[in-house]
N, C-alpha and C positions, 0 to 999 in steps of 0.2 A: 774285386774290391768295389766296397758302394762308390761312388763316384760323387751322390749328393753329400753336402757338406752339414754338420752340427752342429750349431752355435753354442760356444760353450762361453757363458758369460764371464769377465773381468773378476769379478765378485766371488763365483766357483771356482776359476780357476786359482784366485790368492786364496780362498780358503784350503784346496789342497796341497797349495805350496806349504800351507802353514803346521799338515800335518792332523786336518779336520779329516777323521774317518766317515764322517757324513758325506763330505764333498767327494770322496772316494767312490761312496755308495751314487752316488747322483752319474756321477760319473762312469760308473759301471751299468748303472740304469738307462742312461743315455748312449753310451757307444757299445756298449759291452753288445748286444744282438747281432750291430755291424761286424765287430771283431771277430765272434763266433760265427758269422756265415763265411766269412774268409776264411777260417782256419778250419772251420767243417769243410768247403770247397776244396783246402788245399791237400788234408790228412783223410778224408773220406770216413773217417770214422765219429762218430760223437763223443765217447768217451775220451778222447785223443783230443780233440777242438775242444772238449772245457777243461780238461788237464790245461792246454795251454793258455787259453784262454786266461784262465787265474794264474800261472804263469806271466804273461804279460803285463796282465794290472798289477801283478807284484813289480817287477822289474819297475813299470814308471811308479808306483807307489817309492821306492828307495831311490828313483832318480829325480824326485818332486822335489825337492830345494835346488835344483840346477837347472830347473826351467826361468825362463824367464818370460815376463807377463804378455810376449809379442807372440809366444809360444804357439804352434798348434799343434794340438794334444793330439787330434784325431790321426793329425801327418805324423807323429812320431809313435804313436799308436802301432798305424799301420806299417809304421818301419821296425820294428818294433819284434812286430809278429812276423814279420817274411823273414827277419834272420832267427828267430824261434823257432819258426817251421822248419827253414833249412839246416840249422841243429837238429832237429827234432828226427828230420829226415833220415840227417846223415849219420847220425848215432843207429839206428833203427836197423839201417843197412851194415854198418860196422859192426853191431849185434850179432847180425845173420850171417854176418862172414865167420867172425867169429866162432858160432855154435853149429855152423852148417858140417854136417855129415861128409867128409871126400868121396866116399862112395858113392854116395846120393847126391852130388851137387850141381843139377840143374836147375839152369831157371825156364822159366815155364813162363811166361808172359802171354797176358790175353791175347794182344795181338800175333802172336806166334812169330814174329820177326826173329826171335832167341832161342829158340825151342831146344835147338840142338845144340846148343853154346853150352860147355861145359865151365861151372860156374870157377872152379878151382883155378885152370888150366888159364883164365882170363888173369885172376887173380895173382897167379903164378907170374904171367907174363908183365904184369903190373909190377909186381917186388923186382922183377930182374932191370925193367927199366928205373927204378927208383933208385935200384942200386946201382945205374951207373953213370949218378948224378954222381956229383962231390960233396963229401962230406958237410958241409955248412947247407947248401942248397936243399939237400936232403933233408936235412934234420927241419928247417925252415918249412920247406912243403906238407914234410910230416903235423908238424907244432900246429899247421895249418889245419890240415882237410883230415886228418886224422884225430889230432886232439880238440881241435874248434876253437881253439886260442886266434884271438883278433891279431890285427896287424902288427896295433903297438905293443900287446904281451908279448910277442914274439920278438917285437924289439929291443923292449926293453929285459926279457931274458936274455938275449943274446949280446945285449950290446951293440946293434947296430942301428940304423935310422930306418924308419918303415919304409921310408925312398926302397933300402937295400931289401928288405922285404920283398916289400911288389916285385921288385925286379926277378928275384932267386925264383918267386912263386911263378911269373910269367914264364921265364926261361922254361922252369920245368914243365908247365904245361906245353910247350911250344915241342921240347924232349918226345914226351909220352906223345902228342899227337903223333910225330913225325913218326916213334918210333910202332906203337900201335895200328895205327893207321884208319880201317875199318873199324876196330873196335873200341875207337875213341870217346864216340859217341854215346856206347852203351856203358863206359867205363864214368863217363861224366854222369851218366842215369844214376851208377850204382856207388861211387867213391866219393867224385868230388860236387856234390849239390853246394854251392854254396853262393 
């Protein structure tokens, strides 16, 4: 991420509050390059970084009446686009699990750390500790890192306070570490980015 900051004037910023597609355009003029070098850096792809890219100025375009004028755009911008990506990410990977061949399912990673990890058998091992969460916990972790539902959807489906959230979600991470062990870390690479 750029680290120098963009002065987005009082005057632009209440014109997009107000639903000026100009101030949009100014506004995309102005950050949008920064946005897109992060989200190229993060996705490696170009095609991928302006997909999201207009993805993000969508998302604060529909959140522009809940700003308020002390706002910075750029910081919420860039908050913005890191849990994009990490959607982005982790849909991509759940894709490939999804569509992956069992026959065929290794991963191959440049650095050859994984070379010989059989993709399925990781994966296998994953469900079996999932399953021996409890019921509520489970479904919670899943709601989470599987479907990419936030804290409070997950509360407010279930009925419970996001407090109890974080908590199901910690535990079960704490579960799979313990119970994973060595392959906790390539398991965080490929399930839970978020």
């Amino acid at each position: 991420m750029d680290n120098s900051t963009t002065s987005i004037s009082p005057f632009l910023l209440r014109r997009f509050r107000e639903g000026d597609e100009e101030a949009l355009s100014s506004l995309l003029e102005l950050l949008g390059p920064k946005v897109l070098g992060y989200c190229r850096k993060k996705v490696g792809i170009e095609e991928d970084a302006e997909e999201l890219l207009l993805d993000i100025f969508l998302k604060l375009w529909h959140f522009r009446s809940k700003l308020d004028e002390t706002a910075d755009v750029q910081v919420l911008l860039f908050t913005i686009a890191r849990n994009h990506i990490l959607n982005f990410i982790r849909n991509k990977v759940n894709r490939r699990l999804m569509t992956t061949d069992p026959e065929n399912a290794l991963l191959q990673p440049a650095d050859g750390i994984l070379q010989r990890l059989d993709y399925n058998e990781l994966y296998r091992q994953y469900q079996d500790v999932l399953d021996s969460l409890g019921d509520k916990q489970r479904a919670v972790f899943r709601m989470s890192r599987e479907e990419g539902l936030s804290h409070r959807e997950i509360a407010d489906k279930l009925g419970i306070s996001v407090r109890t959230v974080e908590s199901h979600i910690h535990s079960s991470l704490k579960v799979i570490k313990a119970e994973l062990k060595d392959s906790y870390i390539i398991l965080l690479i490929l399930f839970f980015l978020k």
